[in-house]
Biopython code that builds the backbone (N, CA, C, O; Angstrom):
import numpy as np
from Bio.PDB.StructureBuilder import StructureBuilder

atoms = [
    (1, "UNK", "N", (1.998, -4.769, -21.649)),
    (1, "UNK", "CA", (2.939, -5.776, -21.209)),
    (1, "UNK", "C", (2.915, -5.858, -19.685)),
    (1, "UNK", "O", (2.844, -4.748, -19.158)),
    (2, "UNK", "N", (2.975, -7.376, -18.453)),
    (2, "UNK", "CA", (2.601, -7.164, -17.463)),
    (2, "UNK", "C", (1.576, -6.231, -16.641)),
    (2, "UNK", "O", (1.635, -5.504, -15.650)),
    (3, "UNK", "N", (0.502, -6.682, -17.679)),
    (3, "UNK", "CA", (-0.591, -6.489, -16.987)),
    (3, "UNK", "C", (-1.593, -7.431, -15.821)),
    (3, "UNK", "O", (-1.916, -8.566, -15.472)),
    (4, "UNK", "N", (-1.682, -6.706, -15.691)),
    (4, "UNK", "CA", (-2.609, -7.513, -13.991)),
    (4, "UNK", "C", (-3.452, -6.848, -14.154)),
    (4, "UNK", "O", (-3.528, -5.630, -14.311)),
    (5, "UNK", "N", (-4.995, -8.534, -14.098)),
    (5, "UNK", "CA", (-6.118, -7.922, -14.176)),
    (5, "UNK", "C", (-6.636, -7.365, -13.197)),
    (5, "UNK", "O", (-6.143, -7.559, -12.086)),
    (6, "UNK", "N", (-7.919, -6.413, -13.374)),
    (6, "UNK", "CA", (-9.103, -6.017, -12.536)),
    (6, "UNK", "C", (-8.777, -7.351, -11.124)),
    (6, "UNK", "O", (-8.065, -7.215, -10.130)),
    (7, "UNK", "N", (-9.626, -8.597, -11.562)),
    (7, "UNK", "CA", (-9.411, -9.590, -10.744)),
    (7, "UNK", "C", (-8.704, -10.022, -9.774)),
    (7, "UNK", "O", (-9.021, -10.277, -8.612)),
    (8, "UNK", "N", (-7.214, -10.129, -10.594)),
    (8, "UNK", "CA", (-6.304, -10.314, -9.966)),
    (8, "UNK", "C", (-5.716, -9.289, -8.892)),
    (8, "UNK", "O", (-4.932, -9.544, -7.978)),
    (9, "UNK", "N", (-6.193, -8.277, -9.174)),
    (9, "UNK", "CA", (-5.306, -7.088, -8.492)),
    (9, "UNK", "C", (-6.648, -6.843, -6.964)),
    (9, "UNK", "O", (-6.486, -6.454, -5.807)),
    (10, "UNK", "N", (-7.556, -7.175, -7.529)),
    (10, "UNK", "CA", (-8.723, -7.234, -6.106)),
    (10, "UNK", "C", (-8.873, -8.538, -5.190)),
    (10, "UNK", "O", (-9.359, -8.540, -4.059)),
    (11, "UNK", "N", (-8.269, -9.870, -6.019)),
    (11, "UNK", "CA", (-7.843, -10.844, -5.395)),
    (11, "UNK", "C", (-6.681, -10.056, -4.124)),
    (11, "UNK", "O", (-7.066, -9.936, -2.961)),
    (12, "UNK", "N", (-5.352, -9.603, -4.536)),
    (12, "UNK", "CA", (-4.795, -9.739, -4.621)),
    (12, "UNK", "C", (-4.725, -8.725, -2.710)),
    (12, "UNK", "O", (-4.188, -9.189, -1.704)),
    (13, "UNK", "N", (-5.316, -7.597, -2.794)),
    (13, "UNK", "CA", (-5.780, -6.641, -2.209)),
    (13, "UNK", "C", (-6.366, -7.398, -0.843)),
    (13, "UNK", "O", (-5.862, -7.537, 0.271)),
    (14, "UNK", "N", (-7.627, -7.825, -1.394)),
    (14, "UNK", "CA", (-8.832, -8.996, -0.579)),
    (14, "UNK", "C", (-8.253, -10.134, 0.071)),
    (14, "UNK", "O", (-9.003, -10.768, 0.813)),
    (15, "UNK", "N", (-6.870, -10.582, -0.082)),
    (15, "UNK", "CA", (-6.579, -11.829, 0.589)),
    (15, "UNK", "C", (-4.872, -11.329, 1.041)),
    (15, "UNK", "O", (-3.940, -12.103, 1.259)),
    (16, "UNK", "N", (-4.835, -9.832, 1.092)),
    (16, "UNK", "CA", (-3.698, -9.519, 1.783)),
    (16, "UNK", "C", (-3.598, -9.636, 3.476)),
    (16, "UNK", "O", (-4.515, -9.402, 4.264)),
    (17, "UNK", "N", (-2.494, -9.981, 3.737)),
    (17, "UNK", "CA", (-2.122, -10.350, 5.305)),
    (17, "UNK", "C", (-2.719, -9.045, 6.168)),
    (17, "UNK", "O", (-2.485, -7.948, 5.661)),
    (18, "UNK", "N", (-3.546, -9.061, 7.555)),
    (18, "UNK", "CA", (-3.665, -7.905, 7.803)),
    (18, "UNK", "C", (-2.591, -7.172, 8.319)),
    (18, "UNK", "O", (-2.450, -5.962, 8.497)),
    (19, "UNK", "N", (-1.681, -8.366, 8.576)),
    (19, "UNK", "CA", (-0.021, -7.261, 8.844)),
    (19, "UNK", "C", (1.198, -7.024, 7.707)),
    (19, "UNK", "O", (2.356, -6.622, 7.826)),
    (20, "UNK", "N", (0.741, -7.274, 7.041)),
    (20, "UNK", "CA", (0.992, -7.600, 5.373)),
    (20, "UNK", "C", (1.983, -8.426, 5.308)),
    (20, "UNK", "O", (2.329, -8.877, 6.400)),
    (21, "UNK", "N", (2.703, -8.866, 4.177)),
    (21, "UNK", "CA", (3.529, -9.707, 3.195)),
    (21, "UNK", "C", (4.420, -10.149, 4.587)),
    (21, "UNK", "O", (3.915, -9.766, 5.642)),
    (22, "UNK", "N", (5.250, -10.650, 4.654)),
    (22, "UNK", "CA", (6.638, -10.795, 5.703)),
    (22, "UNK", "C", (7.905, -10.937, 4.208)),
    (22, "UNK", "O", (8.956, -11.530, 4.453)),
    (23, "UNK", "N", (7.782, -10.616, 3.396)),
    (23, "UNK", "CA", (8.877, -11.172, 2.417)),
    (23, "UNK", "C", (8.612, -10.798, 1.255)),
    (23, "UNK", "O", (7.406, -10.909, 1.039)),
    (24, "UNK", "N", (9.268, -10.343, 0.265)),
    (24, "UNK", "CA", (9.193, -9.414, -1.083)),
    (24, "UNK", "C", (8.950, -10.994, -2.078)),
    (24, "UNK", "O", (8.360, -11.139, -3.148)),
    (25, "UNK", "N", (9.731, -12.103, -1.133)),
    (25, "UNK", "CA", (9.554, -13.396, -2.061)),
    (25, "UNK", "C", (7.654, -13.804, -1.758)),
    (25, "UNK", "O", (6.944, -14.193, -2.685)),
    (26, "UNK", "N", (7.129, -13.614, -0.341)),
    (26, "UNK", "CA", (6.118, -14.069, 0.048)),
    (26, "UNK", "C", (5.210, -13.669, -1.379)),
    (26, "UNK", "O", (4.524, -14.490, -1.987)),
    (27, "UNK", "N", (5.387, -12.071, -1.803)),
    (27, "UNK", "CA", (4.601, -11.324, -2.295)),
    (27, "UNK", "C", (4.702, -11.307, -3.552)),
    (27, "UNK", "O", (3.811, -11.116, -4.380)),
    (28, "UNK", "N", (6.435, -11.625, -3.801)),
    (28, "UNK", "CA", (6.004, -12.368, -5.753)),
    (28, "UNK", "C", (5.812, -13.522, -6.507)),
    (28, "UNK", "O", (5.711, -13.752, -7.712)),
    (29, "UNK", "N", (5.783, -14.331, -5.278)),
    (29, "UNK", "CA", (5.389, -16.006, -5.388)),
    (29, "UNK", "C", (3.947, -15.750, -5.544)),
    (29, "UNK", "O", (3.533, -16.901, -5.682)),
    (30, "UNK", "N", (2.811, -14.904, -5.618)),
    (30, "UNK", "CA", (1.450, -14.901, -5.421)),
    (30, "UNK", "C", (1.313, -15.503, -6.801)),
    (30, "UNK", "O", (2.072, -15.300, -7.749)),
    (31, "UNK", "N", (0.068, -16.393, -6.779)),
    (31, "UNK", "CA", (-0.494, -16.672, -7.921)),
    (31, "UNK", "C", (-1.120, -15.690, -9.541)),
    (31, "UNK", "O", (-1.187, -15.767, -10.767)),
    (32, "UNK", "N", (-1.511, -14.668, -8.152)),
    (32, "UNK", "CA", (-2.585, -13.699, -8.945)),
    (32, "UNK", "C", (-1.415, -12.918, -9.885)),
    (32, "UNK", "O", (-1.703, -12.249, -10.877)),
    (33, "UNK", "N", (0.172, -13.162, -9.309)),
    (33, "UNK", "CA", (0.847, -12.610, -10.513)),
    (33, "UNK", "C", (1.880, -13.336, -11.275)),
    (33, "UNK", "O", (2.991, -13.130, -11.763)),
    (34, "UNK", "N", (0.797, -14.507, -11.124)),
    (34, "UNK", "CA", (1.625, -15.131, -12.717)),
    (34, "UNK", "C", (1.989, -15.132, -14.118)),
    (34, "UNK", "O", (2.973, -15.435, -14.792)),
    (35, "UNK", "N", (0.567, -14.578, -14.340)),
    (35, "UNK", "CA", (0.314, -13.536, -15.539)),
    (35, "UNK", "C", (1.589, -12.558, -15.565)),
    (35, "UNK", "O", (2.215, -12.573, -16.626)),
    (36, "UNK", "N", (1.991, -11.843, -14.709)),
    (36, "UNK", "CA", (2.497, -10.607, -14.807)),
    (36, "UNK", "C", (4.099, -11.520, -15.298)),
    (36, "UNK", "O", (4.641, -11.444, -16.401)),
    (37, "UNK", "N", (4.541, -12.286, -14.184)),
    (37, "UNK", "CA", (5.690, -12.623, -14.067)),
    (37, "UNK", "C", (5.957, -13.408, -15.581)),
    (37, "UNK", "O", (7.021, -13.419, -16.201)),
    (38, "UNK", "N", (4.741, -14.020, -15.957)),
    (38, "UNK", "CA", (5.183, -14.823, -17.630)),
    (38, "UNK", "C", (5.072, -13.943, -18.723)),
    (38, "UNK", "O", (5.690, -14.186, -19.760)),
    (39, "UNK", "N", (4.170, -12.686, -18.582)),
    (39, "UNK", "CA", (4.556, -11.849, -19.509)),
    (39, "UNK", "C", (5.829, -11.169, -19.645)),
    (39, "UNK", "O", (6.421, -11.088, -20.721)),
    (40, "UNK", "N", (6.263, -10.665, -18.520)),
    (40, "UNK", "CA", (7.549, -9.849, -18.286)),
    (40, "UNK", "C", (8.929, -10.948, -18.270)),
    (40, "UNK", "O", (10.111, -10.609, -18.333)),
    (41, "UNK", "N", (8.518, -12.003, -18.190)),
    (41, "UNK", "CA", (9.769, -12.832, -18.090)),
    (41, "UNK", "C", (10.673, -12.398, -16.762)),
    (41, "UNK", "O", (11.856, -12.058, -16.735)),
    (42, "UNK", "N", (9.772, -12.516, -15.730)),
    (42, "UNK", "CA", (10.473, -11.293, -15.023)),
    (42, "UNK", "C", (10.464, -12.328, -13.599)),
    (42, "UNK", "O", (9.427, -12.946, -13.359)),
    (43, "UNK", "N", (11.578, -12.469, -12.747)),
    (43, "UNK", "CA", (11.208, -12.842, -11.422)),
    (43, "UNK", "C", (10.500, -11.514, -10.150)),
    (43, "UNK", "O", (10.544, -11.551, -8.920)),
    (44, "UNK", "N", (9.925, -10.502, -11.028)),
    (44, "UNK", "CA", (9.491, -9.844, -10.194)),
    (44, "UNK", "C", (10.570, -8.813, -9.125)),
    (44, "UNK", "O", (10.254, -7.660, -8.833)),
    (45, "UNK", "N", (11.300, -9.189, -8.849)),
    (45, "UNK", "CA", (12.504, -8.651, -8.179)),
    (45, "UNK", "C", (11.972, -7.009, -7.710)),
    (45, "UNK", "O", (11.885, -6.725, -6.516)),
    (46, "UNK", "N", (11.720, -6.244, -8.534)),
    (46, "UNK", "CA", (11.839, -4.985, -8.378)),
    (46, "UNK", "C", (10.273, -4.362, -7.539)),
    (46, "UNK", "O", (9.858, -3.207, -7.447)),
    (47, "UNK", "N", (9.745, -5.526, -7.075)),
    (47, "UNK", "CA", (8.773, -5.667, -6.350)),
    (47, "UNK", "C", (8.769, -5.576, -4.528)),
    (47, "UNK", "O", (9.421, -6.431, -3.929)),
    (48, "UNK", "N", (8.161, -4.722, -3.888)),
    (48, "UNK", "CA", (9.141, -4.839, -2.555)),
    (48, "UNK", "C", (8.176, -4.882, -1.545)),
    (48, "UNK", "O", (7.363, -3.997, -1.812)),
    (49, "UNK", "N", (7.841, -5.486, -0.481)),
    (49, "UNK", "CA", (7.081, -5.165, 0.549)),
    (49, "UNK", "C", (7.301, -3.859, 1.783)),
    (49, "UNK", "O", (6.509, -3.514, 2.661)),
    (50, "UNK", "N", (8.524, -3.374, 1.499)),
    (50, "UNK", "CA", (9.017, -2.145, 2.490)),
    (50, "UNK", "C", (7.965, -0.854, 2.008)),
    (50, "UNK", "O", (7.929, -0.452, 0.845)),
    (51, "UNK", "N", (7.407, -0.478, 2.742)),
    (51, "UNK", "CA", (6.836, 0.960, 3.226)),
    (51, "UNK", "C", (7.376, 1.984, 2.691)),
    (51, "UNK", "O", (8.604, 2.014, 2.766)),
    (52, "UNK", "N", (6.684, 3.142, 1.988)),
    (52, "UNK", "CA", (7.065, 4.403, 1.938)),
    (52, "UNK", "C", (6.134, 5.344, 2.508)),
    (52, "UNK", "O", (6.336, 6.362, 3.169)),
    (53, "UNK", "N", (4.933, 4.722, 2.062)),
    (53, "UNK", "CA", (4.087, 6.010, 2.079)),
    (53, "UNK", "C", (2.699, 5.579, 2.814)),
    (53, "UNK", "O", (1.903, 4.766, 2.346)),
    (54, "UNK", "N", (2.577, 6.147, 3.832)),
    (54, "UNK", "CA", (1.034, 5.624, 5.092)),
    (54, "UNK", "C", (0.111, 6.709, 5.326)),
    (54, "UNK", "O", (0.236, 7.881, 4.971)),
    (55, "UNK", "N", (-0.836, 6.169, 5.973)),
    (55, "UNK", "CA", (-1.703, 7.149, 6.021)),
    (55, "UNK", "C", (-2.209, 7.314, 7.153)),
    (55, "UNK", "O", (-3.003, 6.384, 7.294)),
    (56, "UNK", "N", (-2.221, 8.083, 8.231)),
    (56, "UNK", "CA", (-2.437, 8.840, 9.147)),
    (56, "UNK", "C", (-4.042, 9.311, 8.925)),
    (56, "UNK", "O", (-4.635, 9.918, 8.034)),
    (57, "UNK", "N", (-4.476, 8.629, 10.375)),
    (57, "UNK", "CA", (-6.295, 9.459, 10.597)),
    (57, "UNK", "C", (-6.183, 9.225, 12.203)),
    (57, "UNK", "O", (-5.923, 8.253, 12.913)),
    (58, "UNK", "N", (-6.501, 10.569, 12.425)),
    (58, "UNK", "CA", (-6.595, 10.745, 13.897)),
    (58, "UNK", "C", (-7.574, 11.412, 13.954)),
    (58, "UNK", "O", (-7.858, 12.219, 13.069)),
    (59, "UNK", "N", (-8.524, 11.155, 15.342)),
    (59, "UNK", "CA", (-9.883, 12.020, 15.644)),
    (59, "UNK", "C", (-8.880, 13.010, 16.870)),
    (59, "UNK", "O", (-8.093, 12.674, 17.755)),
    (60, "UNK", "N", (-9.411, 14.404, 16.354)),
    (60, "UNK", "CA", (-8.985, 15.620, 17.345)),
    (60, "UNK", "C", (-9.790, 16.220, 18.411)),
    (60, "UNK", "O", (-10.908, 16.142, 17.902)),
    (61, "UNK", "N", (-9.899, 16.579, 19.160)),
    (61, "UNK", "CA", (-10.799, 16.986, 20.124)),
    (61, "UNK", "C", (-10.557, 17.981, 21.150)),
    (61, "UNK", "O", (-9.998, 17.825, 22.236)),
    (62, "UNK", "N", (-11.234, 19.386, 20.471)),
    (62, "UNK", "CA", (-10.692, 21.060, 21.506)),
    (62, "UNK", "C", (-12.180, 21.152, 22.033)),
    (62, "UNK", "O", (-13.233, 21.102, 21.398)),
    (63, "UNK", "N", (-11.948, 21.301, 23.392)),
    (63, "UNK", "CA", (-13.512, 21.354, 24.112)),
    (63, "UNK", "C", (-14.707, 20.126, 23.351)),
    (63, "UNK", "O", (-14.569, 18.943, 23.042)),
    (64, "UNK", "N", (-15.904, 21.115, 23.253)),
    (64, "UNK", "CA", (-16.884, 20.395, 22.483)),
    (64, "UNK", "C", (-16.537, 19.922, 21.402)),
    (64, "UNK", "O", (-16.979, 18.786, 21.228)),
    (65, "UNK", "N", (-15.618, 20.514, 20.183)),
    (65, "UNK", "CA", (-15.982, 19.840, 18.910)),
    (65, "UNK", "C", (-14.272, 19.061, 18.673)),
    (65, "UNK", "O", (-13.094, 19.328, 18.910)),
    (66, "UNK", "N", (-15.212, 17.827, 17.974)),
    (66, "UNK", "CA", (-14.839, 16.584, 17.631)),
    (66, "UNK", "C", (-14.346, 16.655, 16.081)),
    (66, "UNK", "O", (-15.318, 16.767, 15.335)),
    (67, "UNK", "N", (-13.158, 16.623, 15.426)),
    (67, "UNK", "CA", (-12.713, 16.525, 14.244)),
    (67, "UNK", "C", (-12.050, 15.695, 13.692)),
    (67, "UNK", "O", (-10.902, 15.903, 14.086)),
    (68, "UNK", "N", (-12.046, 14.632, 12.822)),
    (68, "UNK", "CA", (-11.333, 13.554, 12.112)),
    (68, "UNK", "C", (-10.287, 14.429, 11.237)),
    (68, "UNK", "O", (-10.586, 15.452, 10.620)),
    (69, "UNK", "N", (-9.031, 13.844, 11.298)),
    (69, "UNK", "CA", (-7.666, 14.479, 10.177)),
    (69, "UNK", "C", (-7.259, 13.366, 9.543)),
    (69, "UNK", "O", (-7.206, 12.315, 10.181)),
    (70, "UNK", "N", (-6.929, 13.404, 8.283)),
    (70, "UNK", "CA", (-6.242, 12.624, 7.522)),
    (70, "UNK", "C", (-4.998, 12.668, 6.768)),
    (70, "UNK", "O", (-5.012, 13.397, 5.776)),
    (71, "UNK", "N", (-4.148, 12.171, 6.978)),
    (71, "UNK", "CA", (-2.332, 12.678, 6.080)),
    (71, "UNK", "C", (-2.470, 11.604, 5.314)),
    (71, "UNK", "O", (-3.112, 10.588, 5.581)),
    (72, "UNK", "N", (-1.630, 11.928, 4.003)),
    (72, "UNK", "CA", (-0.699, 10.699, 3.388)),
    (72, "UNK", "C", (0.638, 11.357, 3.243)),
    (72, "UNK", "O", (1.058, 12.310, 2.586)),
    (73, "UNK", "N", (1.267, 10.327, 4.275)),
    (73, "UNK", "CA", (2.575, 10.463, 4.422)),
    (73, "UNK", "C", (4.009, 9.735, 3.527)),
    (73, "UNK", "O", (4.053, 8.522, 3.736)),
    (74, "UNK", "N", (4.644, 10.016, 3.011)),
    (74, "UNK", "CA", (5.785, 9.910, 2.386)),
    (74, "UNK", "C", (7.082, 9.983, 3.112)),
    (74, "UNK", "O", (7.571, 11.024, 3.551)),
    (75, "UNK", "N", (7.721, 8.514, 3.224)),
    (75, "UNK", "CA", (9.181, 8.425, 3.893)),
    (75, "UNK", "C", (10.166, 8.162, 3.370)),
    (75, "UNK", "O", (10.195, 7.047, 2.848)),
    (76, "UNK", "N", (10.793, 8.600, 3.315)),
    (76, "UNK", "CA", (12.141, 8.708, 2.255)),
    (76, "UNK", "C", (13.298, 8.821, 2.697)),
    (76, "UNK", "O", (13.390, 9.988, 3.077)),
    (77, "UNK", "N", (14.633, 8.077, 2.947)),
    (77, "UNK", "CA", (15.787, 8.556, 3.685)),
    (77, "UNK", "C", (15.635, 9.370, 4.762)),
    (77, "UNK", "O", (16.286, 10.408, 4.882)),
    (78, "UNK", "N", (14.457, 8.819, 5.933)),
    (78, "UNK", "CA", (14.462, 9.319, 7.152)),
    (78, "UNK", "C", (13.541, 10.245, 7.195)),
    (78, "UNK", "O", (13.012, 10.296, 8.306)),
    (79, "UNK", "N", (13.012, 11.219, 6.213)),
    (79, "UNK", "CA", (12.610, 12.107, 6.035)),
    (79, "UNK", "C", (10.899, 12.100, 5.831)),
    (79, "UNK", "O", (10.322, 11.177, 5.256)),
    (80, "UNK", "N", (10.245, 13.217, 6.368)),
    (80, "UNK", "CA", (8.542, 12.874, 6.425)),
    (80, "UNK", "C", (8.287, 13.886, 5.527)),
    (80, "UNK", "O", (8.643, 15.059, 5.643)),
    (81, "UNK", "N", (7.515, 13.281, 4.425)),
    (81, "UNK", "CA", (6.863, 14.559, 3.519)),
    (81, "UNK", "C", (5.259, 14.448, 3.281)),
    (81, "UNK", "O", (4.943, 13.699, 2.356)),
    (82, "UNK", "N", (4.349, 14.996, 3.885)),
    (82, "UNK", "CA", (2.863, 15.452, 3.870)),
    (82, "UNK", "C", (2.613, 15.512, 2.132)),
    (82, "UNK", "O", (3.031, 16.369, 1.354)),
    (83, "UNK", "N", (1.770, 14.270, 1.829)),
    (83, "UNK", "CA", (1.464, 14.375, 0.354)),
    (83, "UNK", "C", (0.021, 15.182, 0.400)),
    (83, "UNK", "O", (-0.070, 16.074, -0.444)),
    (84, "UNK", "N", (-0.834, 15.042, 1.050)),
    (84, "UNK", "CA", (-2.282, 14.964, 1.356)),
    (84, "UNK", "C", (-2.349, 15.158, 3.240)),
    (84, "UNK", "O", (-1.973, 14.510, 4.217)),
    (85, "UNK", "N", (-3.147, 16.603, 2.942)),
    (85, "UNK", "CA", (-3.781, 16.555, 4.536)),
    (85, "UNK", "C", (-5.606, 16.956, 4.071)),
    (85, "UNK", "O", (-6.050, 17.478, 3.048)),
    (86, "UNK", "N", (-6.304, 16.454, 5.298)),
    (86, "UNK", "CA", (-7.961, 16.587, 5.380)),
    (86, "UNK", "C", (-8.384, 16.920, 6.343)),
    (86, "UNK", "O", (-7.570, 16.372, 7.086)),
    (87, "UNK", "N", (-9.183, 17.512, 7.113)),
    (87, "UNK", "CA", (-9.821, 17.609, 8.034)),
    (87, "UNK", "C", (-11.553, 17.343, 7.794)),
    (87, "UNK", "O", (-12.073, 17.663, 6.725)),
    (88, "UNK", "N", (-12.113, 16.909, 8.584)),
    (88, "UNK", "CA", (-13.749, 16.882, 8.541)),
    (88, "UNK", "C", (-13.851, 14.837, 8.110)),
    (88, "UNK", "O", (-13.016, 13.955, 8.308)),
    (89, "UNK", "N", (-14.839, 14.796, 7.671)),
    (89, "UNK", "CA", (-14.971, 13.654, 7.383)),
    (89, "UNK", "C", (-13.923, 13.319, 6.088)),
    (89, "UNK", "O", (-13.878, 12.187, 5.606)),
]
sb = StructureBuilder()
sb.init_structure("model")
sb.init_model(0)
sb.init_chain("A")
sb.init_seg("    ")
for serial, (resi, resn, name, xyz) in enumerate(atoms, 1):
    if name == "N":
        sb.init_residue(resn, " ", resi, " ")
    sb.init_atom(name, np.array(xyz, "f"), 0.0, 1.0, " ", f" {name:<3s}", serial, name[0])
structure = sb.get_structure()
């Protein structure tokens, strides 16, 4: 039930804003989820463009050697929680 295809969901990805959505309406007015919205009978509502969780890559650098880091970060009521850390490529 409210499924979204392969297609739609790489449409959907592929023709996102590079500063993304401005509006939770911008983002459930999309075509690619019409499907979703006529299966579910749903105005989508519970759909949101607000941020929780980003991802952090910084290149580090002690003397000679050069290291890329990667976080996925989680924000929650103010709060920063480290889902995922990487170092190296």
């Amino acid at each position: 039930e409210g499924k979204l295809s392969i297609a739609d969901a790489m449409s959907l990805l592929a023709n996102r804003p590079e500063q993304g959505y401005e509006s939770d309406e911008e983002l459930t007015e999309l075509a690619e989820l019409e499907n979703v919205r006529s299966e579910l009978e749903s105005d989508l509502s519970e759909l949101t463009v607000k941020s929780e969780y980003f991802q952090l890559v910084a290149m580090i650098q002690w003397g000679e050697i050069e290291m890329r880091a990667r976080s996925v970060l989680h924000l929650n009521q103010g709060r920063v929680q480290t889902l995922y850390r990487a170092m190296g490529d």
